[in-house]
C-alpha positions as CSV (number, residue, x, y, z in Angstrom):
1,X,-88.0,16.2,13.5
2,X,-86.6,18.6,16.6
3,X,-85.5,21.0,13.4
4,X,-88.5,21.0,11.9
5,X,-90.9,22.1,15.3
6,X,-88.4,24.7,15.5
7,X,-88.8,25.9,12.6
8,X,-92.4,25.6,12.8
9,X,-92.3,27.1,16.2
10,X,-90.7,30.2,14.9
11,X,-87.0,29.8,16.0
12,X,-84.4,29.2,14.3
13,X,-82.3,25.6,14.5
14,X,-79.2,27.1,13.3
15,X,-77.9,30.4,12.1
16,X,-75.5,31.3,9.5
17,X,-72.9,34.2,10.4
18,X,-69.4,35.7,9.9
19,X,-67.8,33.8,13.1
20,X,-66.3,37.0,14.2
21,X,-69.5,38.2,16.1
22,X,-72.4,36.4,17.2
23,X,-75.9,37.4,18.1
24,X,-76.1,35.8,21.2
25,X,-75.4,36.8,24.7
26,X,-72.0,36.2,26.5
27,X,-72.1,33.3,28.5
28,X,-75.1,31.5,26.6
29,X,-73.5,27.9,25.6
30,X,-72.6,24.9,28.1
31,X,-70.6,23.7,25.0
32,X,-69.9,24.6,21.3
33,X,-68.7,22.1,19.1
34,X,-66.6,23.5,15.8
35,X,-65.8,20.9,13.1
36,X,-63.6,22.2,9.6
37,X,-64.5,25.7,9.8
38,X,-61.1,27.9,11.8
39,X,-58.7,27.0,8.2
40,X,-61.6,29.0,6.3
41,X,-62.4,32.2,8.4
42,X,-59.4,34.9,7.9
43,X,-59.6,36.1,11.4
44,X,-59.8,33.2,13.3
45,X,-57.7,34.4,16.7
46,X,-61.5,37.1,17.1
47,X,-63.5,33.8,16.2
48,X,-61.8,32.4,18.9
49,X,-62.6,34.8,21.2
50,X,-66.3,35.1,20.0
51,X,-66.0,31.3,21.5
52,X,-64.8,31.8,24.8
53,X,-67.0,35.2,25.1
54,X,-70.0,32.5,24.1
55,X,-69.1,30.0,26.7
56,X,-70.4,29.5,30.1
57,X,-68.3,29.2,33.2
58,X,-66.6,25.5,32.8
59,X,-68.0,25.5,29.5
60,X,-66.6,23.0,26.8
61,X,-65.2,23.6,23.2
62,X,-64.8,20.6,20.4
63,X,-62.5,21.7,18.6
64,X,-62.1,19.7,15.2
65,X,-59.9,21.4,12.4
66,X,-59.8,20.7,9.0
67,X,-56.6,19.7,8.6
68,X,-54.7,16.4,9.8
69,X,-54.5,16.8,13.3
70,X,-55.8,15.5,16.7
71,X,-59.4,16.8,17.8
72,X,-59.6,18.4,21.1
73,X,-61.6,19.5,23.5
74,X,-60.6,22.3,25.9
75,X,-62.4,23.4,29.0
76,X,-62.8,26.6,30.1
């Protein structure tokens, strides 16, 4: 329902991009969660980066990778 007055509202519930550059300003997330996506993008050390140019002060990254290891969350 939230996705849908959004949509009908005129923004956007989610974008689709590259995951080296993001359209948003720096500093614009308290958190950004991430789930199978770093063992598919080919430059993943500037995705990371995009992330922690993204985050707030004390923001929070989930960090869930595709392959078979522990989740984490890091601070920053």
């Amino acid at each position: 329902m939230r996705r849908a007055r959004l949509w009908r509202a005129g923004r956007e519930p989610y974008r689709v991009t590259e995951g080296t550059r993001y359209l948003f300003e720096d500093a614009s997330f308290d958190a950004i969660r991430t789930i199978t996506v770093y063992a598919h993008i080919p430059h993943w050390q500037e995705a990371m980066l995009e992330i922690k140019r993204l985050l707030k002060p004390g923001g929070v990254v989930y960090f869930a990778p595709a392959w078979q290891c522990r989740t984490w969350v890091a601070m920053q």
